[in-house]
N, C-alpha and C positions, 0 to 999 in steps of 0.2 A: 358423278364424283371424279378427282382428275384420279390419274394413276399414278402419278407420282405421292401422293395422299395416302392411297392404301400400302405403295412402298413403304411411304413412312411409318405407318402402325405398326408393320411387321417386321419389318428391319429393328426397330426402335424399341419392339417389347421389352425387353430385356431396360431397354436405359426405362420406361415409365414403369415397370416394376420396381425400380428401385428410388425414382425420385418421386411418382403419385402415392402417394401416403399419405393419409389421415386419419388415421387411430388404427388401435392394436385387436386384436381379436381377442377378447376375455375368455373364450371357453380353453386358450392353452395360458392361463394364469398359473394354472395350480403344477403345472412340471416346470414352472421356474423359466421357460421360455416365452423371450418375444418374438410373435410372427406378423411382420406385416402384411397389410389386408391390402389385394391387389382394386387399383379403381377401375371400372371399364368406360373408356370415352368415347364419344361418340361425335361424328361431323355432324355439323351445323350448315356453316355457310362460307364462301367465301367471299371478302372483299379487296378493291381492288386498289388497295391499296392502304397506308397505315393512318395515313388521318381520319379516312372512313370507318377505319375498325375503333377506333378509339369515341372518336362520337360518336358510335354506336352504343358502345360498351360503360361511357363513364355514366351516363344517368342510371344505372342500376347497379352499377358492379363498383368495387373498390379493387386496387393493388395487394396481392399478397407475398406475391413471390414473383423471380424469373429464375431461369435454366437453362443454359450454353447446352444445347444437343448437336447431337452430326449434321441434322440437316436442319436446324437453322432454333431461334431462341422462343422460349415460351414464354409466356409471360399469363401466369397466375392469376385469377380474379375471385373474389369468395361476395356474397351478398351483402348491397351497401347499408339492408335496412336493420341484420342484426349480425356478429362475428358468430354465434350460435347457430346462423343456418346454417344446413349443411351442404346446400348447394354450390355450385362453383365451374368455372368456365377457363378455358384457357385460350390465347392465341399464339398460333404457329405462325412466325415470321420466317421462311423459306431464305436459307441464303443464295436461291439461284432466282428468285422469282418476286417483283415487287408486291405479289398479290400476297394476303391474309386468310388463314384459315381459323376457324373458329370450332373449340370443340366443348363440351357439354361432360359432366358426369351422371346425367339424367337423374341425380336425386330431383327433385321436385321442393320447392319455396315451402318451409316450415315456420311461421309467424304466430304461431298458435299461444305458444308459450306468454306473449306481449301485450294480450287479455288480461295474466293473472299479473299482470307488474306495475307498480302506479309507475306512472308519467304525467309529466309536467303537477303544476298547484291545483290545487281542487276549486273550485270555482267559490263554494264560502270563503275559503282564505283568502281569496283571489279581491273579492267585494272588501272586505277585510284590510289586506294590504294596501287597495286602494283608496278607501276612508283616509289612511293612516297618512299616504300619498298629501293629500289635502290639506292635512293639519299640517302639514311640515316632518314628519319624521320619513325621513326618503334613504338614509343608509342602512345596507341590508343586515348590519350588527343589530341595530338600532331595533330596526320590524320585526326581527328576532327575538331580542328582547322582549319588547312589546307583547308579541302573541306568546310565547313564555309565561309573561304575568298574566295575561288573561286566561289559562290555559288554554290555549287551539291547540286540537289536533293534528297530525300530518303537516308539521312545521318544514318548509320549505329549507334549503341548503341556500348557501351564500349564491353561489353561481346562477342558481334560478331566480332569486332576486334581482341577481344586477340584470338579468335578461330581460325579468319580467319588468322590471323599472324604465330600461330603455323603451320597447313596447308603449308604456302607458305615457312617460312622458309627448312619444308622439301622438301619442290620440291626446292628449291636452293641448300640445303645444302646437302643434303640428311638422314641417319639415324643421331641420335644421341649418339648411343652408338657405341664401339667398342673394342675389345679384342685384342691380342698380334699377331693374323693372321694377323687379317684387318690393325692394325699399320701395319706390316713388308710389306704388300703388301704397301697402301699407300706410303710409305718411296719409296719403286724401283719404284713407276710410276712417283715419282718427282726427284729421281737422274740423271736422264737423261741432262746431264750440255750441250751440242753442241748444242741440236738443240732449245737452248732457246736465246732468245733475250735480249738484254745489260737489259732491264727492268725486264726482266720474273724471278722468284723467283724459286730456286730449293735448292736440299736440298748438301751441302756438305759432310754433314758424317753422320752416324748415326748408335747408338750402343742398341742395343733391347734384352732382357734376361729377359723369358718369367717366368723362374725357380724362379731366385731373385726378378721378376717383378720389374726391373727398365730400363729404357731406357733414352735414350740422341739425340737430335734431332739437327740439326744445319741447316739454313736458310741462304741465300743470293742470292744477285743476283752480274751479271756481272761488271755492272757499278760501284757499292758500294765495291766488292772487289779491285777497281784500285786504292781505296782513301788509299789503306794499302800502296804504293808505296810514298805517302806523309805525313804519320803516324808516328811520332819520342814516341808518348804516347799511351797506350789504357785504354780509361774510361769504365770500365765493372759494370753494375749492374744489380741487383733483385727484379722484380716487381711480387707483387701477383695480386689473385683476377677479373683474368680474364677468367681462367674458371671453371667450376664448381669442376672437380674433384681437384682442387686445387693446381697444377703444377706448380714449378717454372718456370717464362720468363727470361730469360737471355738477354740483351742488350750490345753489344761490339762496340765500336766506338773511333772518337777520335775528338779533338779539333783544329780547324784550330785558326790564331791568331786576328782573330775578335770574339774569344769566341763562336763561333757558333760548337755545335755538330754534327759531321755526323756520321750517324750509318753504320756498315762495314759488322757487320752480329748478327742473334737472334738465342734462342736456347730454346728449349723446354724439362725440365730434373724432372724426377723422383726421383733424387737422389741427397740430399745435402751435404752430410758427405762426397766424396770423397776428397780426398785430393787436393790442389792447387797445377797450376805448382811451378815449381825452377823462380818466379820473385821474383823484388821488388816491397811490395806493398806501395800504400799510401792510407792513411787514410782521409775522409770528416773531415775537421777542425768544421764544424757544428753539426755533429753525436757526434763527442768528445768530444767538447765543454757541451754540454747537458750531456752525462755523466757524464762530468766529476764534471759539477755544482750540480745534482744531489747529489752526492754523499759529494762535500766538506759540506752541507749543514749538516754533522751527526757529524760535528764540533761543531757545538753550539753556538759559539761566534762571533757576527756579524762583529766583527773589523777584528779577524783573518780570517774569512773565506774572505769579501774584500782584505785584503792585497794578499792572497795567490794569489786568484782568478787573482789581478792585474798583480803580478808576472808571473805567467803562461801563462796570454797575451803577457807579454814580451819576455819570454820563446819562443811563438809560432810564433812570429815574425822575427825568426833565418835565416839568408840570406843564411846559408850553413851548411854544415855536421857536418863543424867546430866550427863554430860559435853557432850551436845548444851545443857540447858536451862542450864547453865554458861557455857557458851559463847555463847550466846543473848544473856542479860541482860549482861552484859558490852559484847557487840554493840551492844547498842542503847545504852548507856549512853555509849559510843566515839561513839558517830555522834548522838549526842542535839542536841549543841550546831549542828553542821549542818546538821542538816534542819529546827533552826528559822532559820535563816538562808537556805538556799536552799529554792523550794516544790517546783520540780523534784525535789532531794533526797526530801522529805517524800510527795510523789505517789509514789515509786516507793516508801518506807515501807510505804505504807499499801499500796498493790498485795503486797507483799510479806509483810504480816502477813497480810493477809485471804485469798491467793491458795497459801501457799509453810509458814503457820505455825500456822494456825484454819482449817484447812479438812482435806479425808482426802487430800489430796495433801501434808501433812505430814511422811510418814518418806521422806526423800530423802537422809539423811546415813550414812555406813557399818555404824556399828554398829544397826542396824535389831535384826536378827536376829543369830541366831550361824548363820553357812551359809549367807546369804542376798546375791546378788550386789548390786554395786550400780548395774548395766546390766543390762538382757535382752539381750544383744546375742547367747546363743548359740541365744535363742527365736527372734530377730529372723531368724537366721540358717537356723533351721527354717522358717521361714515362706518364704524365700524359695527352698529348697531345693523348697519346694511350687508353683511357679511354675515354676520351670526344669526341674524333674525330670518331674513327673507332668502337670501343666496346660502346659507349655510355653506360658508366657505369652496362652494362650488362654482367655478366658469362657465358661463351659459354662450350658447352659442347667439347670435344676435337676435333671428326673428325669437327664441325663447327667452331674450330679457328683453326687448321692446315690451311683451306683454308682461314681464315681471315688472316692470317701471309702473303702467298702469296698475300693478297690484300693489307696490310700494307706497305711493301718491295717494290710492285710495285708503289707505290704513293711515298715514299720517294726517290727511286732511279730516277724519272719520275721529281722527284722536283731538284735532281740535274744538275748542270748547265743550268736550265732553271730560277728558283726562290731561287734557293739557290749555292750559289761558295763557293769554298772551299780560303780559303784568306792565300798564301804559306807567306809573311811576315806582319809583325807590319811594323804599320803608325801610323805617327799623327795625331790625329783626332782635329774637333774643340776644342773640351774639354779639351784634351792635349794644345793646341795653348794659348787657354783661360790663364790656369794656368802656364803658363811657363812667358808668357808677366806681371803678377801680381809676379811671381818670380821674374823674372828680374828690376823690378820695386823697391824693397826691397836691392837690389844693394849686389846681394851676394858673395861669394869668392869660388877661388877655390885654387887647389894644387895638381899639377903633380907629382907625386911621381916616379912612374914609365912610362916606354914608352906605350901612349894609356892607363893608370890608374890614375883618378884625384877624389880628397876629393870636397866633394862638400857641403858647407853648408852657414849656413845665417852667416850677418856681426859680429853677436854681439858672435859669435866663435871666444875664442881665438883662437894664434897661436900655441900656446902650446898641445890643444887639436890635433890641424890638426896634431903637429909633432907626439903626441903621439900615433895616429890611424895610421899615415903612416908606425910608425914602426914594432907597433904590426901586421900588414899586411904581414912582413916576417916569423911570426911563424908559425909553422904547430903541428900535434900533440902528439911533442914531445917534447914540454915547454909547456903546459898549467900551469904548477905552476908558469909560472911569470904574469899571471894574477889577482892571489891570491891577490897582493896591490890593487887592483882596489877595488872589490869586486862588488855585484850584480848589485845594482840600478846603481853606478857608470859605471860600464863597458855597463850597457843597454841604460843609456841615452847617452854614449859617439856613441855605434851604431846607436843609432836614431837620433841624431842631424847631424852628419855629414855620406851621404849617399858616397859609393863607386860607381864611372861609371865606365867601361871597356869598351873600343872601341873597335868595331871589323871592318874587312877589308869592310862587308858591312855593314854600319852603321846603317841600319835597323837591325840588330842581335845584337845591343851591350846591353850591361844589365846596371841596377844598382839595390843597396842593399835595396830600397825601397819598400813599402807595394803597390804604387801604379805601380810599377812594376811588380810586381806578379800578380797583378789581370788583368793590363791593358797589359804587354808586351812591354810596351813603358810607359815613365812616361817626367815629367817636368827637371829632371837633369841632363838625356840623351841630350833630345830638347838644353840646356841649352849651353853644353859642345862642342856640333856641330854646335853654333850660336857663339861661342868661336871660336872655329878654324875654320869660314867660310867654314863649308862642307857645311852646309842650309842656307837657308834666313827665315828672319821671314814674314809669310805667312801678305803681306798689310794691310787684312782685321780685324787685332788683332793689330795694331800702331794705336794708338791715336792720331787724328790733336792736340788736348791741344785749348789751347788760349791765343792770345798775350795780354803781361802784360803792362797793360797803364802807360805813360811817369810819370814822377815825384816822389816825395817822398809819401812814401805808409803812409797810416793815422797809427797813434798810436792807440791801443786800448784804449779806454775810459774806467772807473770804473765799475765794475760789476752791478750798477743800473741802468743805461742807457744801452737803445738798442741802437743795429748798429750793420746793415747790411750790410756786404762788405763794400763798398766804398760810400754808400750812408746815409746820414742822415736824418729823417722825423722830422719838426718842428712842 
């Protein structure tokens, strides 16, 4: 031992009699005084210097204290594995010397007590929580809950759930992170497309450039590609927010004619700037609409921004390609004289030409397509079904939704034709029957114009309107200047009052010019025109019995101050 060491004990009694202290001596309780209880230390070892002392010390021991003394600072350690033991160690930092002394209070490691204490979940809960894992219930309110209801004993604390959650999800999932190897490996152990099953998810193509770090991933399975062989449309969208590193999901599907989405395949891409194929696209009439309201609103003036605003619904209600660019120039010709008068006006012109007219966000008005909605709203509603269902609102790290993908993929293709059919034509639904028996009720008119093409509207249409829509029916677009007489309002409500059918050889494909044909794929003036030329019957259960009308002459109304009811009078 040095001697400068045993200086130190004796010189320094005094100061470690007053700073080693760790409890009081109970047997002088009862006269009121406190005496503290001297510790006796004892060397250890020295080392030779302070990085040494501290790797030596930090796997067993924790910080509790330090102590500015004469000859140099202590620095306190008590046992890392419980604050109950009693043991504990100190080191003496020499201000004359870079070497380390190490001293002991010879209590001896007391862990005994850690037998009668539970620690961590019991392993039935543990089976338990991880069942629960499986189903889908993973937040730890939740498994709380849960074993609550069921009565479990020794119900785990919040803290030890999320522990035990992280834990299990890597034994499911496995790592969380991953680099441009483990992609590119991942990618070929799911290419393998033969030996997978109509439900099993793999990957169709995949493009990885470790240089540019971007890549593009594509998803599907067997069954869900065969819905492309019934796909006249594909509704494609971009959902964030599912995993952490913040990757675009791509969604590709299509619409059967009960509005119902089927998904075809998903795609997982790092890169959003590349360019789109050579389609046509269409535009959410709902994304535009918000836009475009937006923006009319740096008009100022509440009457012109309604008028516009109204117009523009009219605008969007265009049955054709035709009929939009009809409607168009009309438009602008309506609105020509005020937008050179007001600039507000003309700013939002010009945002509106360049933004809504000349640009691929162009087809935003109904008749796009024949089939084609004019909301995603049942994609929109897929997407969020992804969120609540399978991701419960949680961001996964990537290698842990790569495998969520094939579990998504495999529950939706697993739902087709078992809980979900794909629906190859439009039907008449009640709702349609509903409204077509209250149409025909109103005693409407019609006019054949051409073979299989009839005008269809209510009585109190002249005939003059029907000649005039029937003729304008043969222009195409190269007279739009003999619309010019009509002008906007005129030429929109002559569209909207009297709608156009077209018969087709199967009568479930025939269309008409109506809103409620775009959205339904069948509407009330189809039903209407094929209750006309007995192709259908009207479904019994929409005919009204009525009531027979009692014999004799029916009473006159009396003067507006007496009552009477029907046929009855109360004296």
């Amino acid at each position: 031992m040095l001697d400068h060491e045993n200086e130190v004990r004796d010189t320094d009694s005094e100061s470690e009699f007053e700073d080693d202290v760790n409890f009081l001596d109970q047997n002088l309780i009862e006269s009121g005084k406190r005496k503290r209880k001297r510790v006796n230390w004892s060397y250890v070892c020295t080392y030779p210097n302070h990085d040494e002392a501290y790797t030596e010390v930090k796997a067993d021991w924790s910080s509790k204290k330090s102590n500015q003394t004469k000859t140099g600072i202590k620095d306190y350690y008590r046992c890392k594995i419980s604050p109950k033991c009693k043991s504990e160690i100190y080191l003496l930092y020499l201000s004359t010397d870079e070497r380390v002394s190490k001293f002991t209070n010879n209590v001896p490691h007391d862990h005994s007590y850690l037998n009668d204490c539970p620690r961590g979940i019991h392993p039935d809960v543990e089976q338990i929580i991880s069942d629960l894992y499986q189903l889908g219930v993973t937040g730890p309110l939740k498994i709380i809950y849960t074993l609550r209801a069921q009565k479990v004993q020794n119900i785990p604390t919040q803290k030890q759930l999320y522990n035990f959650n992280s834990i299990l999800k890597k034994q499911i999932y496995g790592k969380t992170t991953m680099n441009y190897a483990d992609l590119e490996q991942a990618c070929r152990q799911r290419v393998n497309y033969f030996y997978k099953t109509d439900n099993e998810a793999f990957i169709l193509d995949y493009y990885i450039d470790a240089q540019s770090q971007t890549f593009r991933i594509a998803f599907s399975t067997k069954k869900l590609l065969n819905i492309c062989q019934r796909a006249k449309i594909l509704c494609v969208d971009a959902t964030y927010k599912l995993n952490y590193q913040g990757f675009l999901f791509l969604i590709a599907g299509t619409l059967d004619f009960s509005r119902e989405f089927h998904p075809i395949c998903v795609a997982v891409t790092s890169d959003e700037k590349t360019e789109s194929a050579h389609v046509e696209l269409s535009v959410c009439w709902a994304h535009a609409q918000r836009a475009i309201s937006n923006k009319i609103k740096n008009i100022q003036d509440e009457k012109i921004e309604s008028n516009l605003m109204n117009d523009i619904y009219l605008l969007q209600l265009s049955n054709s390609k035709l009929d939009f660019e009809i409607k168009l120039k009309l438009f602008n010709k309506k609105w020509e004289l005020i937008k050179k008068k007001y600039k507000n006006v003309e700013a939002f012109f010009d945002y509106f030409d360049t933004q809504w007219i000349r640009s691929v966000t162009k087809n935003w008005y109904e008749g796009v397509a024949a089939g084609l909605p004019s909301t995603n709203n049942s994609l929109e509603a897929n997407n969020n079904s992804i969120k609540n269902v399978h991701t419960f609102r949680e961001r996964l790290s990537l290698p842990i939704f790569l495998q969520k993908i094939e579990e998504i993929l495999f529950n939706w293709s697993s739902d087709r034709g078992s809980i979900k059919f794909f629906t190859e034509k439009p039907f008449i639904g009640s709702e349609i029957w509903a409204l077509t028996q209250k149409f025909i009720d109103r005693k409407p008119k019609f006019l054949e114009v051409e073979q299989k093409t009839f005008l269809v509207c209510y009585s109190d249409v002249n005939d003059e309107a029907l000649d005039l829509l029937g003729d304008l029916l043969e222009c195409n677009e190269e007279c739009l200047d003999c619309f010019d007489i009509l002008g906007f309002d005129k030429y929109s409500s002559l569209t909207n009052f009297i709608k156009v059918v077209r018969l087709a050889e199967d009568w479930t494909m025939s269309t008409c010019t109506c809103y409620s044909f775009f959205k339904f794929f069948m509407c009330k003036h189809i039903a209407f025109i094929l209750l006309k030329k007995g192709i259908i019957s009207l479904d019994p259960k929409y005919i009204n019995v009525g009531c027979k009308t009692k014999p004799g002459p029916k009473k006159k109304a009396k003067k507006w101050f007496f009552h009477q009811l029907g046929n009855f009078d109360f004296k």
